[in-house]
VOPAGU-2260 file (C-alpha; in pm, 1 decimal, decimal comma):
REM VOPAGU-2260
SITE   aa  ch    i         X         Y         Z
SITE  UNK   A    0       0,0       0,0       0,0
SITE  UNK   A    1     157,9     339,3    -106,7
SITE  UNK   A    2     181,3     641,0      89,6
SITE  UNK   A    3     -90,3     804,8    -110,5
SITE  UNK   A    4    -316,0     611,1     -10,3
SITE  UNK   A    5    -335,5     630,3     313,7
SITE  UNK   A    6    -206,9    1002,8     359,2
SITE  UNK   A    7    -428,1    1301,8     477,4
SITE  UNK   A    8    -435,1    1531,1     192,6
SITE  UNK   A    9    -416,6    1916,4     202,4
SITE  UNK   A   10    -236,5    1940,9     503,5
SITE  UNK   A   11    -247,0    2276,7     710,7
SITE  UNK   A   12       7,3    2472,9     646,6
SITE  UNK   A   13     168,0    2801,2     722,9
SITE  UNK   A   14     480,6    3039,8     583,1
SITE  UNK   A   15     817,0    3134,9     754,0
SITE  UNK   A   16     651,7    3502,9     798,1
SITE  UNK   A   17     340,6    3417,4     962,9
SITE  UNK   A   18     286,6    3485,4    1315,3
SITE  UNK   A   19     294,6    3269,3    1617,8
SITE  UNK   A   20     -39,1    3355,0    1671,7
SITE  UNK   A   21    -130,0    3194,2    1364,6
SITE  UNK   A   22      14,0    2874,0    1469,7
SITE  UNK   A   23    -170,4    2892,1    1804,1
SITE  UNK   A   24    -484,4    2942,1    1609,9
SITE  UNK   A   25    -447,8    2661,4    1396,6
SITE  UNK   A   26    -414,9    2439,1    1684,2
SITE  UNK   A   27    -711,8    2558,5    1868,3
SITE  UNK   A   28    -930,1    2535,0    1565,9
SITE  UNK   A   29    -857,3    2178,6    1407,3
SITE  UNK   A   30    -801,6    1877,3    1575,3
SITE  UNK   A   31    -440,9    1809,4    1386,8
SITE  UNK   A   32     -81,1    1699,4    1532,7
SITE  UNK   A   33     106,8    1897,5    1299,9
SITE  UNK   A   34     150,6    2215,3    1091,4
SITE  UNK   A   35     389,5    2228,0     787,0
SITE  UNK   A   36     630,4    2537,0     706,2
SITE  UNK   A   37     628,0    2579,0     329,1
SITE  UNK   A   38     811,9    2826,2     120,3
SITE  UNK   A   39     682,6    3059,5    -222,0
SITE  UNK   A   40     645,2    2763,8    -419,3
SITE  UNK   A   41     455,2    2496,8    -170,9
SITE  UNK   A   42     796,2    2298,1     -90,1
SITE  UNK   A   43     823,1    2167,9     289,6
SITE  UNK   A   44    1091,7    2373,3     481,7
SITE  UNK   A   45     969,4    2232,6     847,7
SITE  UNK   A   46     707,7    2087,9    1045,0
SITE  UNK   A   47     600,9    2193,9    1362,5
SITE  UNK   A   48     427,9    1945,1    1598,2
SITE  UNK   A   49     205,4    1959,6    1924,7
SITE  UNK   A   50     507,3    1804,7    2117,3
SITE  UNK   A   51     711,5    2103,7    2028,1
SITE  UNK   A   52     454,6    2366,5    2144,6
SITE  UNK   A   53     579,6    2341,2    2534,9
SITE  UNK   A   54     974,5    2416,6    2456,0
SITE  UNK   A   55     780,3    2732,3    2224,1
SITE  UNK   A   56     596,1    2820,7    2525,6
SITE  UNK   A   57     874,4    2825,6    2830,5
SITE  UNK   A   58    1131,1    3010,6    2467,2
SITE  UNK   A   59    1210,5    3330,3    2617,0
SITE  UNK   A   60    1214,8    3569,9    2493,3
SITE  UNK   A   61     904,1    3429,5    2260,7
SITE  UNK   A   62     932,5    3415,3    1965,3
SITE  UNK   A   63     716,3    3657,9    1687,1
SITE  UNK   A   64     679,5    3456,8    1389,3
SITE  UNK   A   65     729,4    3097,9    1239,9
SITE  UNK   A   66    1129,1    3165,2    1095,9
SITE  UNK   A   67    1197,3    3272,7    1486,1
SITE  UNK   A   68    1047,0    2988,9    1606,9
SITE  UNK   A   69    1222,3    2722,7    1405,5
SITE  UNK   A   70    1570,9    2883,7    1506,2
SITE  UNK   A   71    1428,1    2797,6    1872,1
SITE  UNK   A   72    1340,8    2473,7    1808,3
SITE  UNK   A   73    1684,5    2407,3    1623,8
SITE  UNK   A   74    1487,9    2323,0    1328,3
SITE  UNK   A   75    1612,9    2386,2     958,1
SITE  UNK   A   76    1526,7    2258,6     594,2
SITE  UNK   A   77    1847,1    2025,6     602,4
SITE  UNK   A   78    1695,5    1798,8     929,9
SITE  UNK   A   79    1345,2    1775,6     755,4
SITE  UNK   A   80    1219,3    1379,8     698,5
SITE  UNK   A   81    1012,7    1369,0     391,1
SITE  UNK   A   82     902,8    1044,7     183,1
SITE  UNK   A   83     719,9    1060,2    -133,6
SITE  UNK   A   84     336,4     953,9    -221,1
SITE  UNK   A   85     472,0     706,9    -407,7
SITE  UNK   A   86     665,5     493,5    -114,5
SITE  UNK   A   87     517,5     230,1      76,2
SITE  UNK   A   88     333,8     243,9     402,4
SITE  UNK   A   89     659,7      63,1     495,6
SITE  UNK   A   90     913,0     278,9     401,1
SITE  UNK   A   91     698,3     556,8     570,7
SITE  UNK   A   92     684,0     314,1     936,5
SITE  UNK   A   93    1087,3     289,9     896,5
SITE  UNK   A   94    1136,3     624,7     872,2
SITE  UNK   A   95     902,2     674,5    1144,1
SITE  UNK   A   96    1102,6     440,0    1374,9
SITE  UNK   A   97    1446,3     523,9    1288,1
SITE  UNK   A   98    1370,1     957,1    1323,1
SITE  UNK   A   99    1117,6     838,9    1618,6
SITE  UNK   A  100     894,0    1080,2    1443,3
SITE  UNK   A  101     500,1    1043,5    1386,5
SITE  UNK   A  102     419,9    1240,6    1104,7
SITE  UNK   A  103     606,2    1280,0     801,6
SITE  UNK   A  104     530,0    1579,2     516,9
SITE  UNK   A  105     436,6    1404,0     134,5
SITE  UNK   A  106     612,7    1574,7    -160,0
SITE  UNK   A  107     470,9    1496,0    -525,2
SITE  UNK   A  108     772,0    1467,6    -768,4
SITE  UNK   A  109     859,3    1822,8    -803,6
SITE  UNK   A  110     908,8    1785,7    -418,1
SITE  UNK   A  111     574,2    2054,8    -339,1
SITE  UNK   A  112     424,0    1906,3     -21,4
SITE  UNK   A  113      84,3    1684,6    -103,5
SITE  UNK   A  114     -14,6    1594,2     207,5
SITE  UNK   A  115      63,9    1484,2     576,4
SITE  UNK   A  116     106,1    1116,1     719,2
SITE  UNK   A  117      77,2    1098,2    1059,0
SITE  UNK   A  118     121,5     769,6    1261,8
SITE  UNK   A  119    -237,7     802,8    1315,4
SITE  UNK   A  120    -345,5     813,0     976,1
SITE  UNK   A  121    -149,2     462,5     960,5
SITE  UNK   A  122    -388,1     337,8    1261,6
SITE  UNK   A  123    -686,9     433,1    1137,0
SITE  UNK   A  124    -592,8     157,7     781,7
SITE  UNK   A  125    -390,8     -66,6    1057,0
SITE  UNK   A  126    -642,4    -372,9    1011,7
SITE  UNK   A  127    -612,2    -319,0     592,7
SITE  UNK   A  128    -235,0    -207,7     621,1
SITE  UNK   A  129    -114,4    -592,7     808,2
SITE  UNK   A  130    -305,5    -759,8     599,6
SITE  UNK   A  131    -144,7    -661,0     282,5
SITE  UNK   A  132     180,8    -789,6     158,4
SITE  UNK   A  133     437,9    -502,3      79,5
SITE  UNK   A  134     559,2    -682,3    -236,2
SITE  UNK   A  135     314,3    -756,5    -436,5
SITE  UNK   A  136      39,6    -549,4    -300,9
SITE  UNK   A  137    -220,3    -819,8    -233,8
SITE  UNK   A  138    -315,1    -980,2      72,7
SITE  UNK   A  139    -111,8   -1193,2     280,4
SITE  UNK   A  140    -110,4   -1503,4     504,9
SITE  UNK   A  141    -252,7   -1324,9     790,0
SITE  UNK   A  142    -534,9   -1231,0     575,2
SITE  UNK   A  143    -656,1   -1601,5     614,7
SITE  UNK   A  144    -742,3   -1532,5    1023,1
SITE  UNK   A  145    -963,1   -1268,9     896,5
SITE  UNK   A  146   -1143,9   -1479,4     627,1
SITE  UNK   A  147   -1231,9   -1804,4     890,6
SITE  UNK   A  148   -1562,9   -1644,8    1023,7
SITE  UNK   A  149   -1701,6   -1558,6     625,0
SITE  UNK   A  150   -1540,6   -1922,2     518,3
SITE  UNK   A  151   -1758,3   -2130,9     778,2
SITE  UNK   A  152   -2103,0   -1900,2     673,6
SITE  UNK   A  153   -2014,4   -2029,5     315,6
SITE  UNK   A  154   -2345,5   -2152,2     122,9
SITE  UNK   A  155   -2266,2   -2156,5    -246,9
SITE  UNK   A  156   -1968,1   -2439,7    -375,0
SITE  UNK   A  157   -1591,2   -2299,3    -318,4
SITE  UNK   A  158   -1287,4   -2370,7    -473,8
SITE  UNK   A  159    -929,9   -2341,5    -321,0
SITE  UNK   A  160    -614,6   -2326,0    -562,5
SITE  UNK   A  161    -253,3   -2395,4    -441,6
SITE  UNK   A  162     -26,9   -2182,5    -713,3
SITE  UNK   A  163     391,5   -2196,4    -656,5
SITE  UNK   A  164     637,3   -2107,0    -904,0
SITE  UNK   A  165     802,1   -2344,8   -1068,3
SITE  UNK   A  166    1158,0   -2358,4   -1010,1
SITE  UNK   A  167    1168,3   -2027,3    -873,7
SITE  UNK   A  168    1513,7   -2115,2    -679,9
SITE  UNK   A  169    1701,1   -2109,2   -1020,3
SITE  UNK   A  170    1520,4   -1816,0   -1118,1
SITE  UNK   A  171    1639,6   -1629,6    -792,0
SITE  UNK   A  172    1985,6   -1790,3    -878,6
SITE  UNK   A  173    2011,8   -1703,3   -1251,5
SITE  UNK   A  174    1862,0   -1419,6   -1254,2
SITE  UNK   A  175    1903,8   -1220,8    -894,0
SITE  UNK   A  176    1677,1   -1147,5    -609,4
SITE  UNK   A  177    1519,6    -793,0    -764,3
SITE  UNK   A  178    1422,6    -997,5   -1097,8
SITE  UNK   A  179    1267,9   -1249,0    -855,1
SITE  UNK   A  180    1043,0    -962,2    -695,2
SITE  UNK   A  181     981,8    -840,9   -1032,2
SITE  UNK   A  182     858,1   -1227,2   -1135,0
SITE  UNK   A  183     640,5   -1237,3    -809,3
SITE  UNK   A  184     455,1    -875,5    -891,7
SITE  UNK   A  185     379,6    -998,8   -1218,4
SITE  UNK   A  186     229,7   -1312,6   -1125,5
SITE  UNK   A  187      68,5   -1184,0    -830,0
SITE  UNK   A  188    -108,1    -914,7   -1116,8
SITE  UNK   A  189    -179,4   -1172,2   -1370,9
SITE  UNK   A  190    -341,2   -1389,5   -1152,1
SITE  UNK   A  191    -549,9   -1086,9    -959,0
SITE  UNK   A  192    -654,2    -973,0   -1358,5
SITE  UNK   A  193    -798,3   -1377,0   -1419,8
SITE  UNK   A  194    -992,2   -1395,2   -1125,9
SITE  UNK   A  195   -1334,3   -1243,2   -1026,4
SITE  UNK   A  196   -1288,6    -931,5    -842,9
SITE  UNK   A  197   -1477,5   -1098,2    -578,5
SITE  UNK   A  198   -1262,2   -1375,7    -559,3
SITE  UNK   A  199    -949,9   -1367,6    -267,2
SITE  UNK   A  200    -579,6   -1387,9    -385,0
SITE  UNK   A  201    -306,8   -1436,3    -114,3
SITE  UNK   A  202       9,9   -1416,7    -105,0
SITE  UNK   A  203      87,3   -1766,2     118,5
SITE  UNK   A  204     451,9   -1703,5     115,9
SITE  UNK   A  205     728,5   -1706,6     -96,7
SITE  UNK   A  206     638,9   -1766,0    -453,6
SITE  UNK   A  207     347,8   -1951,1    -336,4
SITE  UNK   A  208     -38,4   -1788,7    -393,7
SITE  UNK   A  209    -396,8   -1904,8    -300,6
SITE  UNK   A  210    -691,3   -1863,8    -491,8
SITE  UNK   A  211   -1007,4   -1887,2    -285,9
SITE  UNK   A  212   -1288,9   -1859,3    -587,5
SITE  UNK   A  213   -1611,8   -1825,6    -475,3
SITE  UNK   A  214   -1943,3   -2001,0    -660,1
SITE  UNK   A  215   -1675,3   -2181,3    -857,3
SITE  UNK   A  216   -1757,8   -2552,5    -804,1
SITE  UNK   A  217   -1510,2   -2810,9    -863,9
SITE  UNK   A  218   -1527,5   -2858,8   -1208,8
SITE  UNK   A  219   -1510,5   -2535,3   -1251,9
SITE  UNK   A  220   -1224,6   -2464,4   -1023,2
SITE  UNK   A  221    -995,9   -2720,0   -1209,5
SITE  UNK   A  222   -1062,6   -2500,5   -1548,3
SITE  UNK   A  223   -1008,7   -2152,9   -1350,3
SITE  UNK   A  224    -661,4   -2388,7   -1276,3
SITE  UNK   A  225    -594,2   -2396,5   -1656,2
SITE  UNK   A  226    -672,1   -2074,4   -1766,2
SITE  UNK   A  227    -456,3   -1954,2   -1438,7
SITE  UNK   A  228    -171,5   -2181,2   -1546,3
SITE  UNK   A  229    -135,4   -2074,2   -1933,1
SITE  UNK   A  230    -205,6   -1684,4   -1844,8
SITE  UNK   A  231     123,2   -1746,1   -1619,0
SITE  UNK   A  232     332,5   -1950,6   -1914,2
SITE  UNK   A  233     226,3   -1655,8   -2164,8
SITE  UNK   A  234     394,0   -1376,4   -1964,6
SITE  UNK   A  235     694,8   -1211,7   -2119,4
SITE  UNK   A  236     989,6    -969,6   -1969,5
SITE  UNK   A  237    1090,5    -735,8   -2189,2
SITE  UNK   A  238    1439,9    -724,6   -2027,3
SITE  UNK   A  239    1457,6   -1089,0   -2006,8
SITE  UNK   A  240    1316,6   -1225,1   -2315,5
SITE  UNK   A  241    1477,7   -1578,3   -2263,7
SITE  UNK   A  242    1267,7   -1575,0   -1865,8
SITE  UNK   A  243     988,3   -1855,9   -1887,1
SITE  UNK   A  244     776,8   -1862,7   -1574,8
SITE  UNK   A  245     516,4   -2147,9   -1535,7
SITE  UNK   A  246     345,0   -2266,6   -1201,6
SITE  UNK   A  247     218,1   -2643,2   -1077,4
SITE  UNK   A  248    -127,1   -2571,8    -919,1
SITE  UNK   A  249    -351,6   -2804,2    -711,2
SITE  UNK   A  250    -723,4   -2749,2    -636,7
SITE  UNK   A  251    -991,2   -2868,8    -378,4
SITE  UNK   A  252   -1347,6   -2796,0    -333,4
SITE  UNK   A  253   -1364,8   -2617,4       1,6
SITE  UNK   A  254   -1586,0   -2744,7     268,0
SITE  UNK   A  255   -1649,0   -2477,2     504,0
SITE  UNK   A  256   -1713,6   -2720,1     802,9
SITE  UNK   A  257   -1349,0   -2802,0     796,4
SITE  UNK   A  258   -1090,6   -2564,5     930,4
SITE  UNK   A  259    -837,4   -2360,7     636,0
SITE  UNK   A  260    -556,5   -2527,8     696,6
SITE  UNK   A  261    -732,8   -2871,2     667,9
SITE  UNK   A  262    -858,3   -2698,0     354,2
SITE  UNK   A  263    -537,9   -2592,4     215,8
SITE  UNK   A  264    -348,9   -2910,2     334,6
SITE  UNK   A  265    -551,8   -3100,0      38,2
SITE  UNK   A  266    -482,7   -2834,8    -217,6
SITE  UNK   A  267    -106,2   -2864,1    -113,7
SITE  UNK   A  268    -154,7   -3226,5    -138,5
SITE  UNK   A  269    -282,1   -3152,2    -530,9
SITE  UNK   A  270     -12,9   -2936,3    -579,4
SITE  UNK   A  271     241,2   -3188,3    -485,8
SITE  UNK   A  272     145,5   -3446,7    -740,8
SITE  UNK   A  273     106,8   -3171,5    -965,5
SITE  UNK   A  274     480,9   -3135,7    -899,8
SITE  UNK   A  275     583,6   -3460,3    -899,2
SITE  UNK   A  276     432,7   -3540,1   -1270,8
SITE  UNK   A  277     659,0   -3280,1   -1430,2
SITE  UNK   A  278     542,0   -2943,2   -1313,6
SITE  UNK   A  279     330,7   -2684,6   -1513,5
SITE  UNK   A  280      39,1   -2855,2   -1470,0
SITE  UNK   A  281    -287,6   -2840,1   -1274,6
SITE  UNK   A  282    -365,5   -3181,3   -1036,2
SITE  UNK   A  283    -696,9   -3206,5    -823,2
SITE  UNK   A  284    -805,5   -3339,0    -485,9
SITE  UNK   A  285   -1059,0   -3620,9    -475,6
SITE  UNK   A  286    -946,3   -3831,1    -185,2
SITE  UNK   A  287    -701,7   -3987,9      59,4
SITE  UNK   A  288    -678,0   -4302,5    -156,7
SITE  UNK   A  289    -593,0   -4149,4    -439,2
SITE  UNK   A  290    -269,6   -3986,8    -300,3
């Protein structure tokens, strides 16, 4: 999840020649933590935060306007923390933790200030925030705790796909780690663009995914399977045009009076005979005997 998304836009703001007063007045009219200093053209210079209204308080002699009070608070443009709209919520909480700092000015990419995240604003998304996995930008295993109360109400036929990389080691080893996280993305998109939008995709870990598809009954499950498996084996890197990517998938009807991991324990059984006849190739779960 980017920093855009989860940023409070048109922050309040004030200029190095405005009065203290000003500042004072801001505080007493919006419920806010911080204000940010901006120069002629909307670029961040400073922020000032309700933690450093005391030491502004007990400054003597007190200072008149915002440029004095930055010089009292030792504050210049050099010490400012920004991070872009464009960086992750996780880039944002490192920042956060390394300046101890809870709100961080947004600059577009002319640098002009575009908003305000606060650790707050990170709080309020905290239950959407865990559950989404930095990489790829889908959910992640944790995501499956929140799911058990909707997957035991289920009334309409389920399907569960198993989806891991094929040889995704040598890919890793041939190729590096940051074409790796490329592959991943991609997948993790082409599979998100071939299912219903209603549908869950998780991220299980590592190159493997899960498909929950819901109202997909078996049959239909093992042909979402296919179409999931060649939309994977079509995918091209410009970069890499010699990069083939294919996945071994397995597939089980869910029954929602079973727990998930009993659930995905038979998909992963699927999977693994999908792997062991040559890979690249879809395998479903009827029943003990036939594993």
């Amino acid at each position: 999840m980017k920093v855009k998304e989860l940023m409070t836009s048109c922050p309040v703001t004030l200029n190095l020649h405005s009065k203290i007063q000003d500042l004072l007045k801001i505080y007493l009219k919006h419920s806010i933590g911080s204000v940010v200093v901006v120069d002629e053209d909307k670029k961040p210079i400073q922020i000032i935060t309700l933690r450093d209204l005391p030491k502004i308080f007990y400054s003597q002699p007190s200072p008149e306007n915002i440029s004095e009070t930055l010089k009292k608070l030792n504050k210049d443009k050099n010490s400012l923390i920004t991070i872009s709209s464009e960086n992750s919520f996780n880039e944002a909480l490192y920042l956060m933790k390394q300046f101890n700092i809870s709100h961080l000015p947004v600059v577009d990419t002319n640098k002009k200030l575009s908003g305000i995240l606060s650790l707050k604003d990170i709080i309020k998304n905290f239950p959407e925030v865990i559950w989404i996995d930095p990489l790829t930008g889908i959910h992640n295993r944790a995501y499956l705790d929140f799911l058990k109360t909707k997957l035991k109400r289920l009334k309409t036929p389920t399907t569960l796909l198993m989806i891991d990389l094929d040889n995704f080691k040598d890919i890793n080893d041939s190729y590096g780690h940051l074409i790796g996280d490329n592959v991943l993305k991609k997948v993790a998109q082409t599979l998100r663009n071939n299912i219903k939008i209603t549908d869950e995709l998780i991220r299980y870990g590592g190159e493997e995914f899960i498909v929950i598809a819901y109202r997909c009954d078996f049959v239909e499950g093992k042909a979402l399977g296919e179409r999931l498996r060649k939309a994977i084996e079509k995918l091209k890197f410009e970069k890499n045009p010699d990069l083939k990517i294919t996945v071994s998938i397995g597939v089980s009807q869910y029954e929602p009076n079973e727990k998930i991991s009993k659930n995905i324990e038979k998909s992963d059984k699927a999977l693994y005979k999908a792997k062991m006849l040559g890979k690249n190739r879809v395998e479903a779960y009827h029943s003990p005997a036939s594993f």
